[in-house]
C-alpha positions as CSV (number, residue, x, y, z in Angstrom):
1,X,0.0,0.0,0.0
2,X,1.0,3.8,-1.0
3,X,0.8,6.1,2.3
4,X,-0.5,9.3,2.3
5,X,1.2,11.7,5.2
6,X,-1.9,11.6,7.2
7,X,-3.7,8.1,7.5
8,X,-7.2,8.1,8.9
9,X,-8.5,4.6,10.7
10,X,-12.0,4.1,10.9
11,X,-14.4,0.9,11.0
12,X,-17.2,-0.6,12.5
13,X,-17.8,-0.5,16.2
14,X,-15.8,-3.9,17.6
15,X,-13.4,-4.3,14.5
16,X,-10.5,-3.7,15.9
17,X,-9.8,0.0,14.9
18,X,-8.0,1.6,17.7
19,X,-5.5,-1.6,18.3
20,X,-4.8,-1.2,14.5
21,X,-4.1,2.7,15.1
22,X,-2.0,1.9,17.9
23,X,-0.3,-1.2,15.3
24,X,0.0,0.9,12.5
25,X,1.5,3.8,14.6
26,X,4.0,1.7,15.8
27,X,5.0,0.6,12.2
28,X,5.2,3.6,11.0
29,X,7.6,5.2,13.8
30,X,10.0,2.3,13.1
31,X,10.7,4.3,9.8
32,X,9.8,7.7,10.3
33,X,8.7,10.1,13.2
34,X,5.0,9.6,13.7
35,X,1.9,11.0,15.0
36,X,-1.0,9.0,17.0
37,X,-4.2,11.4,17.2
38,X,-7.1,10.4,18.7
39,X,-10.5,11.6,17.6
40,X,-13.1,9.3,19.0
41,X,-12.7,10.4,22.5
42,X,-12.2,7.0,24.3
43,X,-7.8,7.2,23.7
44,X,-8.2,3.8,23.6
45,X,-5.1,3.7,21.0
46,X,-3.2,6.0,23.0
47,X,-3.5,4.1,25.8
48,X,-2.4,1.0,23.7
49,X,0.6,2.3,23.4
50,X,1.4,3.4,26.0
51,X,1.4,7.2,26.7
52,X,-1.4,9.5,28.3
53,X,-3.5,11.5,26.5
54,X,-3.4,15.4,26.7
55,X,-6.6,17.3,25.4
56,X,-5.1,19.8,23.0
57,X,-7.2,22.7,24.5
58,X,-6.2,21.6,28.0
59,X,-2.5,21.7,27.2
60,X,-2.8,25.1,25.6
61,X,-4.2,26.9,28.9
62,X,-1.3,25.0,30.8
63,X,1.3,26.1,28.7
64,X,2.0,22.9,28.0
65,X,2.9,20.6,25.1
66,X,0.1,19.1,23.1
67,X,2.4,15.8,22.7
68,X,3.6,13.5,24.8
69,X,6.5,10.7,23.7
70,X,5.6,7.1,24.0
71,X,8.7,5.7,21.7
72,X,11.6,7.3,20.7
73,X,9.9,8.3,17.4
74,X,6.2,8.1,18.7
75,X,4.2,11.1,20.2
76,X,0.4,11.3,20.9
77,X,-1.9,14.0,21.0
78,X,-5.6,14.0,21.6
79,X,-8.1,16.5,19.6
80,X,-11.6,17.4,20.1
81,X,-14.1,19.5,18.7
82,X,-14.5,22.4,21.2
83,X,-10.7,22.5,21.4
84,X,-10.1,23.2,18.4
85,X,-13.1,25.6,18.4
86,X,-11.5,27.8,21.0
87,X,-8.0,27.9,19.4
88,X,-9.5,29.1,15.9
89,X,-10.6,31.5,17.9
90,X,-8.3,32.7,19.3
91,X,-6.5,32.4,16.3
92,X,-8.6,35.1,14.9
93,X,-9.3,37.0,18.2
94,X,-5.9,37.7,19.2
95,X,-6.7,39.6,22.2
96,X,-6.9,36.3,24.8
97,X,-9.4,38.6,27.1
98,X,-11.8,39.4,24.4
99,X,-10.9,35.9,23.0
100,X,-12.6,34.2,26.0
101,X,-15.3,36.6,26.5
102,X,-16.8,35.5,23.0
103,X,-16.4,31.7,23.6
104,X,-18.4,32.0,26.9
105,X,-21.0,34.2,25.5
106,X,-24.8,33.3,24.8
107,X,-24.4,35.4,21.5
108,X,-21.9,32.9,20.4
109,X,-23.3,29.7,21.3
110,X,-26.4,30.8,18.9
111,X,-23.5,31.6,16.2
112,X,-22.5,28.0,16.5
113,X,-25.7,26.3,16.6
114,X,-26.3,28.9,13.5
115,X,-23.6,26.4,11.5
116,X,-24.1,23.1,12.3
117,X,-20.7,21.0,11.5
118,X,-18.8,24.0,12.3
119,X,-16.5,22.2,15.5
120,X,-16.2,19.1,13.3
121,X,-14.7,21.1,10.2
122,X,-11.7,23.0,12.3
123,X,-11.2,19.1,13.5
124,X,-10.6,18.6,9.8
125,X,-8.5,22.1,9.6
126,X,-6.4,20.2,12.4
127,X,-5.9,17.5,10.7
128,X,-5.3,19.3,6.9
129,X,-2.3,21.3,9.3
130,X,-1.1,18.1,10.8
131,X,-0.5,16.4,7.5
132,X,0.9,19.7,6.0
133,X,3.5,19.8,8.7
134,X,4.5,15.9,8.3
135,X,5.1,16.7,4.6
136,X,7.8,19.8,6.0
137,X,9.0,17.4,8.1
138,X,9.0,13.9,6.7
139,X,6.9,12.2,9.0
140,X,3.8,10.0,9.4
141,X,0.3,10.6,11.4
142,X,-2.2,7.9,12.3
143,X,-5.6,9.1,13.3
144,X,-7.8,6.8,15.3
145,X,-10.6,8.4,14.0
146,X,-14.7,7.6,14.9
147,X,-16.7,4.5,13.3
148,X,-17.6,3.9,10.3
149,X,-21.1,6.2,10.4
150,X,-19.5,9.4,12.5
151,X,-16.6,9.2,10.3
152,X,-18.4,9.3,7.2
153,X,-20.2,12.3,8.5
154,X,-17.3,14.1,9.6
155,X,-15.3,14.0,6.2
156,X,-18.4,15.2,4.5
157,X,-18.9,18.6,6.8
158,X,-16.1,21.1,4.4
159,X,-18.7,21.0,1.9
160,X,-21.1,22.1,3.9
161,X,-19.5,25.0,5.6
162,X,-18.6,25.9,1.8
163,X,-21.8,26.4,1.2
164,X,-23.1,27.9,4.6
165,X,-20.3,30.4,4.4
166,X,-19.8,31.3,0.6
167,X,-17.1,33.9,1.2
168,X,-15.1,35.0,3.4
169,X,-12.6,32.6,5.7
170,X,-14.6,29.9,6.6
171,X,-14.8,29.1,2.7
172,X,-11.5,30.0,2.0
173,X,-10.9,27.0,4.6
174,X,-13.2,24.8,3.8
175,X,-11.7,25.1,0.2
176,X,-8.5,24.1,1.2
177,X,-10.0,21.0,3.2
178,X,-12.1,19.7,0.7
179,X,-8.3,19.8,-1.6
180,X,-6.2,18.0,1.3
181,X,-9.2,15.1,1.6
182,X,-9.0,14.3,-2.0
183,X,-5.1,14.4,-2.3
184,X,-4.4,11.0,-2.4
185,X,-0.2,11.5,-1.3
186,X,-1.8,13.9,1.9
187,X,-4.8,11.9,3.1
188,X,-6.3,8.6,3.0
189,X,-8.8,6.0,4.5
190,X,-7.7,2.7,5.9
191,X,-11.1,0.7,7.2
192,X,-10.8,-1.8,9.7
193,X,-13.0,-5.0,9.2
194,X,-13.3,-8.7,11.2
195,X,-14.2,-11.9,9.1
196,X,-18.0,-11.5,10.0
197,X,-21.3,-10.3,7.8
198,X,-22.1,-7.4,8.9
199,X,-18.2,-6.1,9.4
200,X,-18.0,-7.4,6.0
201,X,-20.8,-5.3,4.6
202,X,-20.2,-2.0,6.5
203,X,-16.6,-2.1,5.1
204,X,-17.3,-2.5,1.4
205,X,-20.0,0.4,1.7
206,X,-17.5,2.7,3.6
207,X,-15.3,2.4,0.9
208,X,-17.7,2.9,-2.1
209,X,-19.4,6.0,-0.3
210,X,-15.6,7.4,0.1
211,X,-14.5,6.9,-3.2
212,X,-17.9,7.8,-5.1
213,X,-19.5,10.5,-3.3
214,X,-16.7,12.2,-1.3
215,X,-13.9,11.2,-4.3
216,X,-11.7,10.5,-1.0
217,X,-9.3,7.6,-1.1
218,X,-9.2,4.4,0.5
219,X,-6.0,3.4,1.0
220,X,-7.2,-0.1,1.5
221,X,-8.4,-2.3,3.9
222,X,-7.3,-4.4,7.1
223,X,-8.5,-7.7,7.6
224,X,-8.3,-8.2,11.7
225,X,-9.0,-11.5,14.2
226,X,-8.1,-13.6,11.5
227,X,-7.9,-16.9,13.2
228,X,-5.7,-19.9,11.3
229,X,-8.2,-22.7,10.4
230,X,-6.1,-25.4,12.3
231,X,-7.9,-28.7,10.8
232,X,-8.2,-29.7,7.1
233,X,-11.9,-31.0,6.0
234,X,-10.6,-34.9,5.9
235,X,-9.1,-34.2,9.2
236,X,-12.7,-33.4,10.9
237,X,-14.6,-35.6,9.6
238,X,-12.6,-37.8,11.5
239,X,-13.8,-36.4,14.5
240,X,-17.2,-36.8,13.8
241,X,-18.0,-39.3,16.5
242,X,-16.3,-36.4,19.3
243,X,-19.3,-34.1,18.5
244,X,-18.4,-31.5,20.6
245,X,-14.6,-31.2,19.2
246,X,-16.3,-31.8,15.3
247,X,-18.4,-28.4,16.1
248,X,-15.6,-26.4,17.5
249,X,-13.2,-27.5,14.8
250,X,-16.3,-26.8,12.4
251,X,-16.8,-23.3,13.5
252,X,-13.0,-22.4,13.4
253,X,-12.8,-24.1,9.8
254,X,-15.4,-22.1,9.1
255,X,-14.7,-18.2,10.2
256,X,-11.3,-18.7,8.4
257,X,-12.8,-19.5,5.6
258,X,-15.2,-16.9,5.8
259,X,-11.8,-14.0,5.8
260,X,-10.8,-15.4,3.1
261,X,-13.9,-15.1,1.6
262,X,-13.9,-11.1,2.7
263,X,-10.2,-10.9,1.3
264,X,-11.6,-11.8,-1.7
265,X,-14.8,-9.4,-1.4
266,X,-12.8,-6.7,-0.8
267,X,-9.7,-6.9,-3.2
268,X,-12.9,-7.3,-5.7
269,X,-13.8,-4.2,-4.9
270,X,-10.5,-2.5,-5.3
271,X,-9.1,-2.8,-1.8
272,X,-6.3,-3.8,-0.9
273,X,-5.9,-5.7,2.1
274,X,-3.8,-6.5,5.0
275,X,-4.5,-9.0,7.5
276,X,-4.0,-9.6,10.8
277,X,-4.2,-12.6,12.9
278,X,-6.5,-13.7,15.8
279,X,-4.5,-13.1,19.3
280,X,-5.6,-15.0,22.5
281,X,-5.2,-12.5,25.1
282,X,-6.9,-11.8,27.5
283,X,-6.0,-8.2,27.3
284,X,-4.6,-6.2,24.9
285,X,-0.9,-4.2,25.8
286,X,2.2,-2.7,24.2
287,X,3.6,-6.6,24.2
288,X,0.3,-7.6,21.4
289,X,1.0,-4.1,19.7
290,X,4.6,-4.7,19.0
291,X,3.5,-8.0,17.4
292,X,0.8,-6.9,15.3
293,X,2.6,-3.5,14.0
294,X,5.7,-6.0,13.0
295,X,3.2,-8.3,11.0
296,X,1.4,-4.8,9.5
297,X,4.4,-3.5,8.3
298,X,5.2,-6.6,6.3
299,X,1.4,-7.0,5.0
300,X,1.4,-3.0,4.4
301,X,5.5,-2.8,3.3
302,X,6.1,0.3,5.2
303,X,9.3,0.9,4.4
């Protein structure tokens, strides 16, 4: 797979998405410095791998850094939507007084109810200055970003605000979003999907509403909790008089068949597709990450 600068990871709820953020991260720092932003609000991928969270508004009254390091070449950052609300404007409002006198007012909350999608769009102006500055720099950023649904809805709002706003900054931004989201060597989707129907289903969708109404790249797909299908058919039937082992030997035969009957589904459909395989864990840690990110950057060949 080609990588853009800036690689959003989204997939149905239960798929895996923010243990391949935290995997793909990892990869990706081996090679280059690298970026782990989370967007769905849960730093579940940040957690994963190991470093806390800081909320980017947070860190900005503090003083502080918006990053913290996990890896020698890792850092994470967190953003939200009324974060990055308040630093656009005070972007604009220099004057920090006057600044925070306008966020707390009533006036302005009926401004932002007045353009709906407006928080969500400066989380996309975020991310269009994130993947600008990895370009300057040479490095990577991985976005655990929400599900499937949100996400969709989220990569759709610059046109909107173009529209609400037809001069003036807001479109001048929302111009220059709408370019970095269809810039394939800037930005692209990666969808996260397990060997099961409805993942299945939800996956190949994503990617057709990306790539035909929002003309937005999917970089590809990858194919998680793949388990290996342990027993050949000649060897079950022979257990057919232990019933219970025949059914559990059944059911494993057939979920790996079923992956690689979604590999197939997808790379049908123009994906392409790494895979990952089933871990019995009982918890997920750095340890599992290291081990999946090593096995993603062979499947991917980040290089």
């Amino acid at each position: 797979m080609t990588l853009p600068r800036l690689i959003f990871v989204t997939g149905k709820g239960g798929t895996g998405k923010s243990t391949v953020s935290a995997a793909l991260a990892t990869a990706l720092a081996r090679r280059r410095p690298t970026t782990l932003a989370d967007l769905d609000g849960r730093h579940a991928a940040i957690r994963l791998v190991g470093a806390v969270a800081h909320d980017t508004g947070a860190a900005k009254k503090n003083g502080a850094k918006n990053s913290t390091e996990s890896a020698a070449a890792l850092d994470v950052i967190t953003i939200t939507p009324h974060g990055e609300l308040e630093t656009f404007i005070e972007r604009i409002v220099p004057l920090r007084a006057v600044s925070r006198r306008m966020l707390q007012s009533r006036t302005f909350g009926y401004v932002t109810t007045a353009l709906p999608g407006l928080e969500a769009f400066l989380v996309l102006e975020r991310l269009r200055q994130l993947a600008g500055q990895a370009a300057l720099k040479d490095r990577f950023v991985a976005i655990d970003a929400p599900a499937t649904g949100h996400a969709l809805e989220l990569l759709a709002v610059a046109g909107g605000i173009r529209n609400l706003a037809p001069a003036g900054t807001l479109n001048r931004l929302s111009s220059a979003v709408e370019e970095f989201l269809i810039d394939r060597n800037r930005f692209g989707v990666i969808v996260t999907v397990t060997p099961e129907e409805f993942a299945l289903r939800e996956a190949l969708e994503a990617a057709g509403e990306l790539r035909d109404r929002l003309n937005i790249g999917c970089v590809g797909a990858v194919l998680n909790c793949v388990p290996p299908a342990l027993f050949t058919a000649a060897e079950i039937a022979k257990l057919r008089r232990h019933e219970g082992h025949a059914r559990l030997a059944d059911r494993r035969h057939e979920s790996a068949e079923f992956a690689r009957h979604a590999r197939q589904a997808l790379e049908r459909a123009g994906i392409a597709v790494a895979e990952l395989p089933m871990l019995y864990a009982a918890t997920l840690g750095a340890r599992e990450v290291a081990t999946l990110s090593r096995r993603l950057a062979i499947e991917m060949i980040i290089q």
